[in-house]
C-alpha positions, 0 to 999 in steps of 0.5 A: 150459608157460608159465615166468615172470609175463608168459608166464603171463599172455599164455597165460592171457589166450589160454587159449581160443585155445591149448586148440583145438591144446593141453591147458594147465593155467592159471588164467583171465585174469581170476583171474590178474589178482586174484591177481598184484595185491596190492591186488585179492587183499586185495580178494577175501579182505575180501569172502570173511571170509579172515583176512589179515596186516596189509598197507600198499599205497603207491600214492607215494614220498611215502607210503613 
């Protein structure tokens, strides 16, 4: 059982892989990916009419 972002993410990225010897019970890579990042989730939930706190996403220090 994969603990911790970066083992999550290599074992969703090879979920297939692993479910040939092994039952795993994770997210595919590709909705890992939407949901680890803040500006593709804000994304998808526009898209899908979700109501959503105000966020700011500074891409800079200079926006800081």
């Amino acid at each position: 059982m994969p603990i911790g972002y970066d083992s999550n993410i290599l074992c969703s990225k090879n979920k297939r892989k692993i479910e040939k010897y092994s039952k795993i019970l994770i997210a595919d890579y590709r909705k890992m990916m939407i949901a680890s990042n803040k500006e593709r989730i804000i994304k998808f939930i526009k898209k899908k009419n979700i109501p959503y706190p105000k966020t700011y996403i500074i891409k800079n220090l200079k926006q800081a």
